[in-house]
C-alpha positions as CSV (number, residue, x, y, z in Angstrom):
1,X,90.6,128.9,134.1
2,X,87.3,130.0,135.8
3,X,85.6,127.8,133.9
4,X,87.7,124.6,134.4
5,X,85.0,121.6,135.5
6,X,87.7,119.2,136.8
7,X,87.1,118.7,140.3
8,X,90.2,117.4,142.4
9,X,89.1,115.5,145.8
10,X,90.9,115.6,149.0
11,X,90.4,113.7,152.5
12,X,91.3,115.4,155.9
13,X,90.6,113.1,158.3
14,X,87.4,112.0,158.3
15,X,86.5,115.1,156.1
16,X,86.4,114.7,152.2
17,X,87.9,118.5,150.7
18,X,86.6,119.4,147.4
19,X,88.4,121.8,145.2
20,X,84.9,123.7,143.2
21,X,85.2,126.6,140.6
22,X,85.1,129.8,142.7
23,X,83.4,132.8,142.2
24,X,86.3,135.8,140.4
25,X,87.3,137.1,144.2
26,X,90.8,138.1,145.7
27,X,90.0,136.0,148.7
28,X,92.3,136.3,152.0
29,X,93.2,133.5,153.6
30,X,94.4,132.7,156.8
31,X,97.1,130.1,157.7
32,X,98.7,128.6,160.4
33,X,101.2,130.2,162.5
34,X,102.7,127.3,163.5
35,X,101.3,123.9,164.1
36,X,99.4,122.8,160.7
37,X,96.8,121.2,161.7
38,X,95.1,124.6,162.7
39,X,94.4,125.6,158.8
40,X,90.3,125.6,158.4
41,X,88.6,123.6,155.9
42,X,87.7,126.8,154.5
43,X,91.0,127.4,153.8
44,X,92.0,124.3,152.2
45,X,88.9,124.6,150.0
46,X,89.4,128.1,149.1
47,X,92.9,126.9,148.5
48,X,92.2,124.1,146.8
49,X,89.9,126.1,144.4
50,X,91.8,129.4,143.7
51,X,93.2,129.9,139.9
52,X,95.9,131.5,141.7
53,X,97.8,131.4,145.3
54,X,99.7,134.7,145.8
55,X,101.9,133.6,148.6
56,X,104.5,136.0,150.7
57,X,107.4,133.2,149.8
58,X,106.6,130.6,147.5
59,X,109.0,128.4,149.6
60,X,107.2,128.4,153.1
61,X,103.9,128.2,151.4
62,X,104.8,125.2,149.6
63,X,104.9,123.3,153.1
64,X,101.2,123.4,154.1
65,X,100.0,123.4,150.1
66,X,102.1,119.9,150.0
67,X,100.9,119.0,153.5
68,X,97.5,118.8,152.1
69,X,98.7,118.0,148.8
70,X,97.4,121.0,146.7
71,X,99.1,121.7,144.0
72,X,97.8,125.0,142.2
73,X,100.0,127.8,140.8
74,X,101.4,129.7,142.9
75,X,103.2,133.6,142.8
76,X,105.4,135.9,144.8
77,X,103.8,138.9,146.3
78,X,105.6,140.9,149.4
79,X,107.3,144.2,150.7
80,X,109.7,144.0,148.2
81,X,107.9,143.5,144.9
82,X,104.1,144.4,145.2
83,X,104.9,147.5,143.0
84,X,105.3,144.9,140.2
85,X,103.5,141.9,141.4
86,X,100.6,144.1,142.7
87,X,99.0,145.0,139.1
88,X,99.7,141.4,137.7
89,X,96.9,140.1,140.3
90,X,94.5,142.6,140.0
91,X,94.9,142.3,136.0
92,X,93.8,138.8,136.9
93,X,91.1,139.4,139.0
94,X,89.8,141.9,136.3
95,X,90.2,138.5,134.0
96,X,87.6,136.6,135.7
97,X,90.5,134.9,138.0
98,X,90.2,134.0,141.5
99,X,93.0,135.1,143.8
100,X,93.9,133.5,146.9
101,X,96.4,135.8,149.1
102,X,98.2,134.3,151.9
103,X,101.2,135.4,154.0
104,X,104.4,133.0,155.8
105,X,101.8,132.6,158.7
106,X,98.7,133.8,160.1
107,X,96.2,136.4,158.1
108,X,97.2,138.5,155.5
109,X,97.5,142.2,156.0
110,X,98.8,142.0,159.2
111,X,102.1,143.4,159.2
112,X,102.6,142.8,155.6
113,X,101.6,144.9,152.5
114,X,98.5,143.1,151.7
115,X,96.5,146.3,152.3
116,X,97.4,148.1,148.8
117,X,96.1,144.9,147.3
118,X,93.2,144.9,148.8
119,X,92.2,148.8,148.8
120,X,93.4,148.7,144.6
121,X,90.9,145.9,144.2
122,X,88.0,147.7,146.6
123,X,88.4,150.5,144.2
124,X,88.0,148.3,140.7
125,X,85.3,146.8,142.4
126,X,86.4,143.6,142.7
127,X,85.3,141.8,145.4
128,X,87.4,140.9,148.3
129,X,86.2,137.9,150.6
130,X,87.9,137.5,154.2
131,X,88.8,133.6,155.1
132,X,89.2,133.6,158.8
133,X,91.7,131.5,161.1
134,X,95.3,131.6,163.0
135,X,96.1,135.1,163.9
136,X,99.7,135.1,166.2
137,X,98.1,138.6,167.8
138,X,95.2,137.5,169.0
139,X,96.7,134.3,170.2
140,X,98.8,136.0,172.3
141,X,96.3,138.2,173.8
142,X,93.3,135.6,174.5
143,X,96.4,133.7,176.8
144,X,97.9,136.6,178.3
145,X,95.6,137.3,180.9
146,X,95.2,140.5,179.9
147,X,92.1,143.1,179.3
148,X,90.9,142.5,176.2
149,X,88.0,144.2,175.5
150,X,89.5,146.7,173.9
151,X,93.1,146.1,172.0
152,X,95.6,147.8,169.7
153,X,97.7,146.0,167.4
154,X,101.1,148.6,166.9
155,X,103.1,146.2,164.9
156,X,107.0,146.0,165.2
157,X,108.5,149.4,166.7
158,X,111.5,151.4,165.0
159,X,115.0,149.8,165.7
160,X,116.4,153.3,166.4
161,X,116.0,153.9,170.1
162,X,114.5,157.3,169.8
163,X,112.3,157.2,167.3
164,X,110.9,153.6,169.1
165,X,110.6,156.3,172.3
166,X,108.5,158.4,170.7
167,X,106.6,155.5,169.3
168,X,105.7,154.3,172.8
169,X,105.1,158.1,174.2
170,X,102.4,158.1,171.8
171,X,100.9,154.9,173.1
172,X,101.4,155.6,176.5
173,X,98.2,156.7,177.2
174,X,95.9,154.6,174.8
175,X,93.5,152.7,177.0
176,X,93.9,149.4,175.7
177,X,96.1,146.4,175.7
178,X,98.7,146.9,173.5
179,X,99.7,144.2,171.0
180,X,103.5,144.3,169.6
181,X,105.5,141.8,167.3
182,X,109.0,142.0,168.1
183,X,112.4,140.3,167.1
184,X,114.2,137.4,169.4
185,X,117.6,139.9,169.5
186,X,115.5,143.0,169.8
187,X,113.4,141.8,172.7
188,X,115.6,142.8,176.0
189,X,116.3,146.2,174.2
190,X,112.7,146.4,173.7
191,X,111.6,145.7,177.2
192,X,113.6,147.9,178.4
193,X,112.6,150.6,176.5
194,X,108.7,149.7,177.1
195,X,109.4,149.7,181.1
196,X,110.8,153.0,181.0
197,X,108.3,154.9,178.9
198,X,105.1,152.7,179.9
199,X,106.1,151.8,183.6
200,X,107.4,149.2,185.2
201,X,104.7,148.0,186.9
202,X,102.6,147.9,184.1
203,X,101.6,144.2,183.3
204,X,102.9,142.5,180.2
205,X,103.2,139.1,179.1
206,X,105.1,137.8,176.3
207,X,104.4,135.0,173.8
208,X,106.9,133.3,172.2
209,X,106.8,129.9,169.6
210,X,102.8,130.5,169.9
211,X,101.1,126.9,168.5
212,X,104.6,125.2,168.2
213,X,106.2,122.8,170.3
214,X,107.9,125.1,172.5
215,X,105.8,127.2,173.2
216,X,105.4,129.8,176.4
217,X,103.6,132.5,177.2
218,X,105.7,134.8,180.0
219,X,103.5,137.3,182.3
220,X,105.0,139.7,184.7
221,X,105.3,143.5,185.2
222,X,107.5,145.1,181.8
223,X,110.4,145.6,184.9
224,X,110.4,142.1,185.5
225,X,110.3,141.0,182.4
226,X,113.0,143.2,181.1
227,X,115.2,141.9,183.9
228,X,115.0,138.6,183.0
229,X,115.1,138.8,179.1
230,X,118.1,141.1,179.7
231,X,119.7,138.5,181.5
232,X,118.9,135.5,179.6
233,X,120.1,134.0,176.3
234,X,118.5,135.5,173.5
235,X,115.3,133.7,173.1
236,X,114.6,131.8,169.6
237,X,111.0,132.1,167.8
238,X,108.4,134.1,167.0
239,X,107.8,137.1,169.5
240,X,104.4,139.0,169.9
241,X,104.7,141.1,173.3
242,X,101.3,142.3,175.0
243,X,101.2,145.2,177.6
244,X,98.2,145.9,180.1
245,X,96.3,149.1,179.9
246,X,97.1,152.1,181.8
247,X,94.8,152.5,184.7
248,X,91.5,154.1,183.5
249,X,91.4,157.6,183.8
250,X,87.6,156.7,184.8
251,X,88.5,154.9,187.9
252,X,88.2,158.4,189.9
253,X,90.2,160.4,191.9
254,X,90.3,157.9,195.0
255,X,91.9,155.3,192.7
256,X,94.5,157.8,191.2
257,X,94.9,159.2,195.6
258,X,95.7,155.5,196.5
259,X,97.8,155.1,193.7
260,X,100.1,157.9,194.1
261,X,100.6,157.4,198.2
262,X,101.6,154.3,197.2
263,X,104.2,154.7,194.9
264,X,105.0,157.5,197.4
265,X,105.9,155.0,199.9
266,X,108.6,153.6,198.0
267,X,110.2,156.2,195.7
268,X,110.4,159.8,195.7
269,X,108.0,162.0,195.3
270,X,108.7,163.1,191.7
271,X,109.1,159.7,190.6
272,X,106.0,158.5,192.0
273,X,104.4,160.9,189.5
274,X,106.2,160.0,186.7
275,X,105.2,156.5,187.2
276,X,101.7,157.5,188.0
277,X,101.3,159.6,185.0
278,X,103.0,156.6,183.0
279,X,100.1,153.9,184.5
280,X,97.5,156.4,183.9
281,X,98.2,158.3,180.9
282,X,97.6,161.5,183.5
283,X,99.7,164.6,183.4
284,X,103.2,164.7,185.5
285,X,102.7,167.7,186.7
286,X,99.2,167.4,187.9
287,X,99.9,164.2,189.9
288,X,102.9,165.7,191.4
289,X,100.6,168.6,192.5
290,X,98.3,166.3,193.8
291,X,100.7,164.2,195.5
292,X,102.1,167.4,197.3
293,X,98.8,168.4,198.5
294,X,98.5,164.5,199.9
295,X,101.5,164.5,201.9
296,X,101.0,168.5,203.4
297,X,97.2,166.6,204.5
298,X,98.5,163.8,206.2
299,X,101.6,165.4,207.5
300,X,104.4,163.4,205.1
């Protein structure tokens, strides 16, 4: 097949979209997450041109191909069978094929298994050739209004409640905005969760049907946000959740003083240094310390 001539010709608007032998690659390729019309010509060529699509469900895949009207073979790969489907693509690939990988929406390998495909055909030596585009993280966090300089992308947290606590102890303190994908039933519980462990007044904002027609994007504190997802009906859609950074440890002593004597002001005293050490990532214990010797200095 890698040596197949024929060339197939496609228009896209004013752009003319031809399908060229490509070189033997697995090539990842990034689709929409949502609205069509944001798939690259890069895409559509690489598509276009593959000897083979790997696609996480045939079914949703065949949308865009037929959108675009690219017809090339397609096969299954996901969670549930890349033990088997895994080592039929990179027999290909060893074959002189060329592998296109996409997943349901967005790029591959992000939250899917996509990785063991990859790292299998880094260690064959096959090449492996990244076709950017729509990523539903990155989406969210460019409209949040949120730092992001420095992110990290955690995925969907565990469904049990305390292993999802521990999950977000160990993220408390990571300074960086902090990228979640999360399920429409799961989200209030979830909230919830993230205000207790994280803070309440740490800022959040969630985005919801990103590039579709009803799309939002929600910002707010994770207390206000878990109040009013608790109280409405459950939402419908795709849900990626982003959460501020803890205030930098960096911002010096002052910061962390004016912090503390404020939350002082409107809780007690060992709450106020729970929820400091929450926004900060600092230790309880040592804020509550410090908040002591605060109030003893100003007579509180």
């Amino acid at each position: 097949m890698n040596g197949e001539t024929t060339r197939n010709t496609y228009v896209i608007g004013q752009a003319e979209l031809i399908a060229r032998p490509l070189e033997a690659a697995l090539y990842l390729v990034a689709t929409p997450i949502g609205n069509l019309a944001d798939i690259t010509l890069r895409a559509l060529e690489t598509l276009a041109s593959a000897d083979l699509v790997a696609c996480e469900d045939t079914r949703v895949s065949r949308v865009l191909l037929e959108r675009y009207g690219i017809r090339r073979r397609t096969t299954a790969y996901h969670e549930h069978n890349a033990a088997e489907a895994g080592p039929k693509l990179i027999a290909a690939l060893e074959q002189g094929q060329s592998v296109a990988l996409i997943s349901d929406a967005g790029t591959p390998l992000v939250s899917d298994p996509g990785y063991r495909l990859v790292g299998e055909a880094i260690e064959r030596g096959i090449r492996v050739v990244p076709i950017p585009g729509p990523s539903a993280p990155l989406a969210a966090l460019t409209a949040s209004g949120l730092p992001s300089d420095t992110f990290l992308f955690a995925g969907f947290l565990p469904a049990k409640a305390g292993q999802r606590q521990t999950r977000l102890e160990e993220l408390r303190g990571a300074p960086a905005t902090l990228i979640f994908f999360e399920s429409p039933r799961r989200l209030a519980e979830t909230l919830g969760a993230m205000s207790e462990v994280l803070g309440g007044t740490r800022k959040a904002a969630i985005g919801r049907e990103l590039t579709k027609t009803f799309e939002e994007m929600r910002p707010g504190t994770l207390a206000e946000l878990a109040a009013h997802y608790a109280a409405a009906d459950t939402p419908k859609g795709e849900i990626v959740i982003c959460v501020g950074p803890p205030l930098a440890k960096t911002e010096g002593p002052a910061d962390i003083d004016r912090l503390l004597l404020s939350l002082a002001a409107e809780m007690p005293t060992s709450k106020a240094a729970a929820e400091a050490a929450k926004m900060t990532g600092g230790q309880k214990q040592a804020l509550y310390r410090r908040l002591l010797e605060l109030k003893d200095a100003s007579g509180g």
